[in-house]
N, CA, C and O atoms as a GROMACS GRO file, in nm:
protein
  436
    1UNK      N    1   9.568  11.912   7.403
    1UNK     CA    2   9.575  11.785   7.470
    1UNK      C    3   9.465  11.696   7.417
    1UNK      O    4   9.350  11.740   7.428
    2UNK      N    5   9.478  11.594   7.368
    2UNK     CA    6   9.381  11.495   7.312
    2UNK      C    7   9.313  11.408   7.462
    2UNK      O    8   9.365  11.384   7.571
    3UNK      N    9   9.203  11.383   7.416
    3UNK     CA   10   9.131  11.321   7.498
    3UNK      C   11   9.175  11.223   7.521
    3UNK      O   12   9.081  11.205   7.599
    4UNK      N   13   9.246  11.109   7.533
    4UNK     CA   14   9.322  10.971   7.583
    4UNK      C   15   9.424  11.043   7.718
    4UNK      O   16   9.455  11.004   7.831
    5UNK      N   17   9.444  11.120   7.665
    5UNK     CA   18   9.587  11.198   7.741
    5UNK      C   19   9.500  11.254   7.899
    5UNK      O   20   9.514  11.209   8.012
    6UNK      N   21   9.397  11.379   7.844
    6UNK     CA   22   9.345  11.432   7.956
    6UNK      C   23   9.275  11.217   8.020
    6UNK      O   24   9.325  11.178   8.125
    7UNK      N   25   9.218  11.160   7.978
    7UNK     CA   26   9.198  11.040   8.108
    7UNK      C   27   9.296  10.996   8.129
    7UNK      O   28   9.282  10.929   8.231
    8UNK      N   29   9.391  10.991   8.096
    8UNK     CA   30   9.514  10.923   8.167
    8UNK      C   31   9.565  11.025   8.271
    8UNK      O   32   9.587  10.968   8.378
    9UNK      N   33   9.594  11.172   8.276
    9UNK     CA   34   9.590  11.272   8.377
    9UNK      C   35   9.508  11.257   8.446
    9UNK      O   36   9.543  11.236   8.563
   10UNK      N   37   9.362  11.260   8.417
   10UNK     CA   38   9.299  11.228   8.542
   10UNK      C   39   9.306  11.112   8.635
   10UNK      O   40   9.294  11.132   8.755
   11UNK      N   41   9.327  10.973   8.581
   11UNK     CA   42   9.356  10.890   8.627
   11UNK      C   43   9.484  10.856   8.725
   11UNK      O   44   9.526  10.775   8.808
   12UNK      N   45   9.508  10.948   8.672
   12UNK     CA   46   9.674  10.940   8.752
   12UNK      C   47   9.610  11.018   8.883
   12UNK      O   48   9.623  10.956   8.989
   13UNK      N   49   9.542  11.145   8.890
   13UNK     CA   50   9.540  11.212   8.958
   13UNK      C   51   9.412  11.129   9.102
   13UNK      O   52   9.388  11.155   9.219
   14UNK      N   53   9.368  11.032   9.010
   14UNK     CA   54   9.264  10.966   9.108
   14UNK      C   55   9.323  10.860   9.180
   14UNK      O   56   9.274  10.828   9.288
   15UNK      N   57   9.430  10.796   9.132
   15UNK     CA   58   9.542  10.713   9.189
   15UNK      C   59   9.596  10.792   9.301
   15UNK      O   60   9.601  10.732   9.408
   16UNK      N   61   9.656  10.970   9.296
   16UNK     CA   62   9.746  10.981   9.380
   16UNK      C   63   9.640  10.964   9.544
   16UNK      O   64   9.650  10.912   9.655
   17UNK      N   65   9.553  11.040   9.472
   17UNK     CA   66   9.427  11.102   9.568
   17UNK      C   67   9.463  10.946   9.647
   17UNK      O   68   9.574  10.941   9.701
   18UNK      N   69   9.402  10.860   9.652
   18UNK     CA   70   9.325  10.721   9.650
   18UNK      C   71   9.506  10.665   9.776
   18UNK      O   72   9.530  10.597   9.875
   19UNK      N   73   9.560  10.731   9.701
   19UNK     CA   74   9.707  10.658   9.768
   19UNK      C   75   9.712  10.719   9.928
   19UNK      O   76   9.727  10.663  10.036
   20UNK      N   77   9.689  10.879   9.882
   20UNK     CA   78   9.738  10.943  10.026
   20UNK      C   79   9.601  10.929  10.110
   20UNK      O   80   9.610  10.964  10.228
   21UNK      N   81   9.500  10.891  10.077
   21UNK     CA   82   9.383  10.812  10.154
   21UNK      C   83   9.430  10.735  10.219
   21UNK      O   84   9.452  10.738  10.340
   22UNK      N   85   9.456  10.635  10.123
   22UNK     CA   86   9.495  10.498  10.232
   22UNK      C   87   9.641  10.469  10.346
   22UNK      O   88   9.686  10.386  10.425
   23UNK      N   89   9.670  10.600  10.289
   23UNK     CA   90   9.788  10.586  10.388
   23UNK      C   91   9.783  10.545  10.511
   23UNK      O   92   9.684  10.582  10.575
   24UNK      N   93   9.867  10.474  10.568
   24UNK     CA   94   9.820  10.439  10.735
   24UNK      C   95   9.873  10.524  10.820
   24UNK      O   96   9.984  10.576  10.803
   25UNK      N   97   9.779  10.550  10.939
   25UNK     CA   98   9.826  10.605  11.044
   25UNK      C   99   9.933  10.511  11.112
   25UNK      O  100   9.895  10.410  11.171
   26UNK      N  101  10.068  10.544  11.105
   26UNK     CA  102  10.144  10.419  11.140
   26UNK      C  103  10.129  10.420  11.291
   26UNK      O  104  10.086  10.325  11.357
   27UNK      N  105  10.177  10.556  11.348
   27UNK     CA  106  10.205  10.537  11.517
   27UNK      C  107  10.106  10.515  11.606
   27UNK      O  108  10.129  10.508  11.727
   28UNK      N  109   9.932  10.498  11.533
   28UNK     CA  110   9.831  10.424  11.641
   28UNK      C  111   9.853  10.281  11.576
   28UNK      O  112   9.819  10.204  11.666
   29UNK      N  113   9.888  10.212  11.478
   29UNK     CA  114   9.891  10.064  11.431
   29UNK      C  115  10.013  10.029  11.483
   29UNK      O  116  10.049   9.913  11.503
   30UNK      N  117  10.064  10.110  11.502
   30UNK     CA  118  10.190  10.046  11.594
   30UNK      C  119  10.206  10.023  11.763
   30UNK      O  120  10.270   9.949  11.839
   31UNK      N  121  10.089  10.157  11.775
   31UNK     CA  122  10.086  10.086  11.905
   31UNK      C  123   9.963   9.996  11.938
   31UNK      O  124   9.949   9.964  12.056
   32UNK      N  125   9.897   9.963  11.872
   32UNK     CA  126   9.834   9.847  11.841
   32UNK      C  127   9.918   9.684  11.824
   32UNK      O  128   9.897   9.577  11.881
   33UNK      N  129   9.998   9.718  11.738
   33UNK     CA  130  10.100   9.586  11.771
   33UNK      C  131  10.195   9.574  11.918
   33UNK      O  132  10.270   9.477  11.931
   34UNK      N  133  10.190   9.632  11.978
   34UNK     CA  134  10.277   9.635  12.100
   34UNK      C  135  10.224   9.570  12.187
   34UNK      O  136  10.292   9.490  12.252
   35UNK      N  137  10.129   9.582  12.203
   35UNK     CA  138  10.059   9.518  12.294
   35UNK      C  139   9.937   9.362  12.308
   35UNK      O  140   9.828   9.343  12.254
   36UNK      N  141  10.007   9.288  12.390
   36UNK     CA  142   9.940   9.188  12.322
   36UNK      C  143   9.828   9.102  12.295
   36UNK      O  144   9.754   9.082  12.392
   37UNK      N  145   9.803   9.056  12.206
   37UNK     CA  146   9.675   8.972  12.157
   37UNK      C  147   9.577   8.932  12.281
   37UNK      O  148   9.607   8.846  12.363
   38UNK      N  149   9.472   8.996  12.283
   38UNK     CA  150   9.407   8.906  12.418
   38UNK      C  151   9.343   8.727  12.387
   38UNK      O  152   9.322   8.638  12.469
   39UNK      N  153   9.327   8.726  12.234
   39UNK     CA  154   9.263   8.607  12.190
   39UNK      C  155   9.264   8.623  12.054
   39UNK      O  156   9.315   8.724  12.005
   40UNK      N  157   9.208   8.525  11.976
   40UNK     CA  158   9.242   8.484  11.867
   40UNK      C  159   9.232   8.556  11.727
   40UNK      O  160   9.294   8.550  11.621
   41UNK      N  161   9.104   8.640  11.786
   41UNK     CA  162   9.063   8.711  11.689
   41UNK      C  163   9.196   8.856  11.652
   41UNK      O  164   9.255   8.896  11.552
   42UNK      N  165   9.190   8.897  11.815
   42UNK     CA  166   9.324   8.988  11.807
   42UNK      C  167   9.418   8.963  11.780
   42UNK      O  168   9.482   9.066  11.757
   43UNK      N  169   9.500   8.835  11.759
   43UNK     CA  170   9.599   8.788  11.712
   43UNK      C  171   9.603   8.761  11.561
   43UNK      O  172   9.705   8.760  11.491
   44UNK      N  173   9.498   8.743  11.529
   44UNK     CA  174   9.523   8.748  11.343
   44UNK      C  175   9.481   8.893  11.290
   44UNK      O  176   9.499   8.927  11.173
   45UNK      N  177   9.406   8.999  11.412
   45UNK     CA  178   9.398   9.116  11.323
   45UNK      C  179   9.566   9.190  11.331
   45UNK      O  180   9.619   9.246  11.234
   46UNK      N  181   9.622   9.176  11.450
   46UNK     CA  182   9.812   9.207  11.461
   46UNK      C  183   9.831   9.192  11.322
   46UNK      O  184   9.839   9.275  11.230
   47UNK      N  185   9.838   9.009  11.327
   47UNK     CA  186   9.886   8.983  11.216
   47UNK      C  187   9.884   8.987  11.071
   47UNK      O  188   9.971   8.950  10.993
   48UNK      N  189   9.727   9.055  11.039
   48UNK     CA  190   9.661   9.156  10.919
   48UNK      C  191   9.781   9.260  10.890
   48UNK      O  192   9.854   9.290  10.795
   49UNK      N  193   9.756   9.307  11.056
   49UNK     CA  194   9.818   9.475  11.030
   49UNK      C  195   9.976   9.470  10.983
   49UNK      O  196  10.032   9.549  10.908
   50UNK      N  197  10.022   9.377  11.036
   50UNK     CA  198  10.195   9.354  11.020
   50UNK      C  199  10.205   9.313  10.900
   50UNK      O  200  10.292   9.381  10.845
   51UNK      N  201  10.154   9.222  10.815
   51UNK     CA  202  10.131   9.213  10.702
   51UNK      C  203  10.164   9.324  10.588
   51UNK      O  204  10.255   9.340  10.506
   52UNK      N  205  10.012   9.412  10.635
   52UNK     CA  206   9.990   9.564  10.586
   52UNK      C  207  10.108   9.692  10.595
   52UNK      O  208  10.154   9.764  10.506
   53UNK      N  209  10.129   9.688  10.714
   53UNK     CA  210  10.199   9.763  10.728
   53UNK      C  211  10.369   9.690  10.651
   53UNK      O  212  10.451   9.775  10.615
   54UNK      N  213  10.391   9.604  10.641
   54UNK     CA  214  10.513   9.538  10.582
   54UNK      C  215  10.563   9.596  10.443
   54UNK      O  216  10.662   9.652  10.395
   55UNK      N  217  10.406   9.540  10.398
   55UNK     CA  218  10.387   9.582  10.241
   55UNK      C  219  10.396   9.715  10.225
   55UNK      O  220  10.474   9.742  10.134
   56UNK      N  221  10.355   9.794  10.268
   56UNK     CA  222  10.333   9.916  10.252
   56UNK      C  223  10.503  10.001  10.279
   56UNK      O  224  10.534  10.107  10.225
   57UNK      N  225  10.577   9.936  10.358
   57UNK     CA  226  10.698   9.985  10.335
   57UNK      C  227  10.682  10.014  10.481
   57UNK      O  228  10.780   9.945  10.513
   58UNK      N  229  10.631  10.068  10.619
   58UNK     CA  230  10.622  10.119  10.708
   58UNK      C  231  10.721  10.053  10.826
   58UNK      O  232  10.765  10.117  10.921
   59UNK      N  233  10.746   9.915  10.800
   59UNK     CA  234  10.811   9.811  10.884
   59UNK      C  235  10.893   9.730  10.774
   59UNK      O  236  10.877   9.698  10.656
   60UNK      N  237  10.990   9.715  10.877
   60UNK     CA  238  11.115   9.606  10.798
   60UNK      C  239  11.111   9.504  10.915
   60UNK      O  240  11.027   9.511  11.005
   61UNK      N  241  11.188   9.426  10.910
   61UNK     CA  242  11.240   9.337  11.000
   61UNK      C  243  11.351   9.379  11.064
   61UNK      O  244  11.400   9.286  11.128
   62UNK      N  245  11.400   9.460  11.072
   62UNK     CA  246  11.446   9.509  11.208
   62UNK      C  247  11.356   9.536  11.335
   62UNK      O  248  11.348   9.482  11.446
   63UNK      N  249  11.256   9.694  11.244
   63UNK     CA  250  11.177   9.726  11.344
   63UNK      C  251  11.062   9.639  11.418
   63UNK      O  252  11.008   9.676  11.523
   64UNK      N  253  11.022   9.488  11.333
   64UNK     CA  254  10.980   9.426  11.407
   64UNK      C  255  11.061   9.327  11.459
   64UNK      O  256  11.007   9.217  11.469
   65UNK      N  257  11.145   9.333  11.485
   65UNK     CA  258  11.201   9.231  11.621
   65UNK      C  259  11.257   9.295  11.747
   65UNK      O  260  11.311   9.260  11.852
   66UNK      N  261  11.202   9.441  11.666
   66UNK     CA  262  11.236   9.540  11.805
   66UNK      C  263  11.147   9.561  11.872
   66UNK      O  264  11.166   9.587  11.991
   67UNK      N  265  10.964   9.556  11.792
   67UNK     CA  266  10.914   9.580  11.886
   67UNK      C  267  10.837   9.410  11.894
   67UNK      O  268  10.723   9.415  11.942
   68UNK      N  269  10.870   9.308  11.865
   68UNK     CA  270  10.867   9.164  11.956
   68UNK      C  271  10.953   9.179  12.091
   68UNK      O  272  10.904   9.156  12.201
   69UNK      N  273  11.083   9.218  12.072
   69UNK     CA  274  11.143   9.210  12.170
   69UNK      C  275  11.104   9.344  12.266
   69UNK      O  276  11.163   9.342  12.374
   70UNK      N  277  11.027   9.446  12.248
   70UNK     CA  278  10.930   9.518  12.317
   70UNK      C  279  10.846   9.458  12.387
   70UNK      O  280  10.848   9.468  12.510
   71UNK      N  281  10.761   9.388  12.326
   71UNK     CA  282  10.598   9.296  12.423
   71UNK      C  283  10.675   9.215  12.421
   71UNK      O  284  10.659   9.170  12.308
   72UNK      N  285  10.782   9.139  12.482
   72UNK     CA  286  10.795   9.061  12.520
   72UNK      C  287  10.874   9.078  12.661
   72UNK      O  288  10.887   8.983  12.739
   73UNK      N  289  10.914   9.182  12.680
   73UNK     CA  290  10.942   9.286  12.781
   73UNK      C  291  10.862   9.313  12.878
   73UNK      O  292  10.876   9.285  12.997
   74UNK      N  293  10.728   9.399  12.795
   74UNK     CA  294  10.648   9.435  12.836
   74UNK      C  295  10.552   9.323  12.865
   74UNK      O  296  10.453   9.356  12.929
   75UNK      N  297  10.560   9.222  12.838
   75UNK     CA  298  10.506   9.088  12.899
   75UNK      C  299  10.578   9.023  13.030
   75UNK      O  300  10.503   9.020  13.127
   76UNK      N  301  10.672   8.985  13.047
   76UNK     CA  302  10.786   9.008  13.162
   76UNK      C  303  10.754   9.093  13.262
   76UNK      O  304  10.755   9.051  13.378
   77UNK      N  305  10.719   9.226  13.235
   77UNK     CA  306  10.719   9.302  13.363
   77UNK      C  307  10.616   9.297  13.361
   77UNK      O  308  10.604   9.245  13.472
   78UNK      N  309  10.484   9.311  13.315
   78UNK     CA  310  10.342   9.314  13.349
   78UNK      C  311  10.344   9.134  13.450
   78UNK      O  312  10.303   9.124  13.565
   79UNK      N  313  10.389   9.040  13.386
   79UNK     CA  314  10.392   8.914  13.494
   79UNK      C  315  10.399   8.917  13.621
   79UNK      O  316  10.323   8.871  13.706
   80UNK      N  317  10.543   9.005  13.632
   80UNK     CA  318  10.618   8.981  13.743
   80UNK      C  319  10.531   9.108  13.852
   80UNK      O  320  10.532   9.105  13.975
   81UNK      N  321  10.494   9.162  13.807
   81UNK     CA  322  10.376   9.256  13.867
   81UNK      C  323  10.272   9.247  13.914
   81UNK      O  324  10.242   9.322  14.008
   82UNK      N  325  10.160   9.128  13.851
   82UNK     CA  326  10.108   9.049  13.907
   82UNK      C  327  10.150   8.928  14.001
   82UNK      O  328  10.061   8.855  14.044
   83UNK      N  329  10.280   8.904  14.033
   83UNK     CA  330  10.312   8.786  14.075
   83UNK      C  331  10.344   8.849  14.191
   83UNK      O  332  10.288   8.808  14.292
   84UNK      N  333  10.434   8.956  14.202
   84UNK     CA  334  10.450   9.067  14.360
   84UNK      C  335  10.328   9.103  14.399
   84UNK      O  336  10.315   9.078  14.519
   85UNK      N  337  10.186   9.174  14.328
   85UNK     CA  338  10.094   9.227  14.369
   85UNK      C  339   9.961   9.050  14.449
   85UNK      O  340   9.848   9.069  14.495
   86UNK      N  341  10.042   8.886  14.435
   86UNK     CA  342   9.966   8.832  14.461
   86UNK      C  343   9.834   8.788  14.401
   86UNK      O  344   9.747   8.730  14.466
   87UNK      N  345   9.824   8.827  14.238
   87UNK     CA  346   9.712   8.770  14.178
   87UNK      C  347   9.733   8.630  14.153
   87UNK      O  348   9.638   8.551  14.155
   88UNK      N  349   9.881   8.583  14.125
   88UNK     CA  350   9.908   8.451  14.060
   88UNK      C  351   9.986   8.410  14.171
   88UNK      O  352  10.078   8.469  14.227
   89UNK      N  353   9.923   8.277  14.200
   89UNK     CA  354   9.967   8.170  14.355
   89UNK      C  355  10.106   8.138  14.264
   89UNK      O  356  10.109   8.142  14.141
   90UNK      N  357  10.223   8.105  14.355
   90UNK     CA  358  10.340   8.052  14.351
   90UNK      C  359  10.290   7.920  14.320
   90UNK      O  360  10.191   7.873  14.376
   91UNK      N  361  10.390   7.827  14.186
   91UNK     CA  362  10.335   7.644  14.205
   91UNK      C  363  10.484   7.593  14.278
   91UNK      O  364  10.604   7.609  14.259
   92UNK      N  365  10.385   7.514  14.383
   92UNK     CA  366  10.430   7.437  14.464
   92UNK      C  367  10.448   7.263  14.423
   92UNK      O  368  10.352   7.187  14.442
   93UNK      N  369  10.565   7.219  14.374
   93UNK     CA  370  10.520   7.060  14.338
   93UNK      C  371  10.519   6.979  14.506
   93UNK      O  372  10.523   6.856  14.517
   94UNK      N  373  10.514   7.062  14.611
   94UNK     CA  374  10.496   6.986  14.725
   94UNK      C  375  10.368   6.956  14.732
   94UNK      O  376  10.319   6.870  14.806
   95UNK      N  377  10.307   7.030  14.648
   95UNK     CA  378  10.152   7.005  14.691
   95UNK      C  379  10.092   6.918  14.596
   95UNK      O  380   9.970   6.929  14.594
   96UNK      N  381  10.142   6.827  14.508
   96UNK     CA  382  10.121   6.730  14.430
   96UNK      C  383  10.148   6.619  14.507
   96UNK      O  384  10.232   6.632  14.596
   97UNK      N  385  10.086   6.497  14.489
   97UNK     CA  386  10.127   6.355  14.568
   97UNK      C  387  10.209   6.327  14.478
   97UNK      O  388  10.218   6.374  14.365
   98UNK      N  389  10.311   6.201  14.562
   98UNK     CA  390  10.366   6.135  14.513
   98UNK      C  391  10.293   6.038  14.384
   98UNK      O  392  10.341   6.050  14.271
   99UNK      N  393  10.187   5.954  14.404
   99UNK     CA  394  10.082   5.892  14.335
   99UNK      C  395  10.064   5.953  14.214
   99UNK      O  396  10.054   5.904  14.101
  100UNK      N  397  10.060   6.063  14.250
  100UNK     CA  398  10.059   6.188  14.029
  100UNK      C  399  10.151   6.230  14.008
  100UNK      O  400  10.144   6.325  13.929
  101UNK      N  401  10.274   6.197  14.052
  101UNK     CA  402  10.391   6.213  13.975
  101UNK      C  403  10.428   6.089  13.888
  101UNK      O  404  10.505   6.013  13.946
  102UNK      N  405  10.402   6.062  13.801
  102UNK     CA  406  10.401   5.966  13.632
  102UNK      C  407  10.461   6.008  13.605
  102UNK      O  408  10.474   6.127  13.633
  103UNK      N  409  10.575   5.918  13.504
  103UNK     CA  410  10.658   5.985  13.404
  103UNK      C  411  10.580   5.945  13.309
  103UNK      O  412  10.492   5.860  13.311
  104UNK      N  413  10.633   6.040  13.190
  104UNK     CA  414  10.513   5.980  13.041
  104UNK      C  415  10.623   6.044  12.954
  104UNK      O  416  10.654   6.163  12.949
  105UNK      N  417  10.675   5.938  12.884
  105UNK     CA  418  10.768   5.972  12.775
  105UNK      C  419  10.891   6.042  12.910
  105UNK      O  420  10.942   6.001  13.014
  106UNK      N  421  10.892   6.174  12.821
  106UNK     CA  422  11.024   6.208  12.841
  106UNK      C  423  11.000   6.346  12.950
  106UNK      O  424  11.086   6.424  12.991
  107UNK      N  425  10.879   6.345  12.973
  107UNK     CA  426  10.821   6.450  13.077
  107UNK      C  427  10.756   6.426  13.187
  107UNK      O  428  10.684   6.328  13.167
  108UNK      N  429  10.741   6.482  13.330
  108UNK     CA  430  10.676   6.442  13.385
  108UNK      C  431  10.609   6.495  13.479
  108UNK      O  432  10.687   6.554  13.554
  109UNK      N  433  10.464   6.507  13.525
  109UNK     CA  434  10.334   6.556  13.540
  109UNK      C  435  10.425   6.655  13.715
  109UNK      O  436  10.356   6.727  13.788
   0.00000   0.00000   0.00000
């Protein structure tokens, strides 16, 4: 074996190494995307990971509109859970005056 040959074997062999390193743990980054963004910073690291994980082959666009339409579920019932348990007051527009009801454009207060 000539020496060009053995570094290109090794090289290859430092590639595979280097690959199954970086492999992602998919099913904690996934449940990392499920749940949602508390603020801004968490919302662009999601959107790092979905990225990542895209590229990498791990997610298609199926499986993410399955699990959008997951937290968005799971947003729904966590609401309505707080709204039975009484953390979030019912809005009442009785309790607005007449005087601040403005129309503005095509909406109104």
């Amino acid at each position: 074996m000539s020496n060009m040959s053995k570094k290109r074997s090794i090289g290859r062999m430092i590639a595979r190494a280097k690959a199954i390193a970086n492999k992602p743990d998919a099913k904690s980054e996934l449940e990392l995307l499920k749940t949602p963004p508390k603020n801004r910073t968490e919302a662009k690291k999601q959107l790092a990971l979905k990225l990542k994980l895209v590229r990498s082959g791990a997610l298609d666009s199926k499986s993410l509109r399955a699990l959008s339409k997951q937290s968005e579920q799971a947003l729904l019932i966590a609401n309505a859970l707080r709204f039975d348990e009484g953390l979030v007051d019912p809005v009442s527009t009785d309790k607005t005056s007449d005087s601040n009801k403005r129309w503005r454009g095509r909406t109104a207060d």
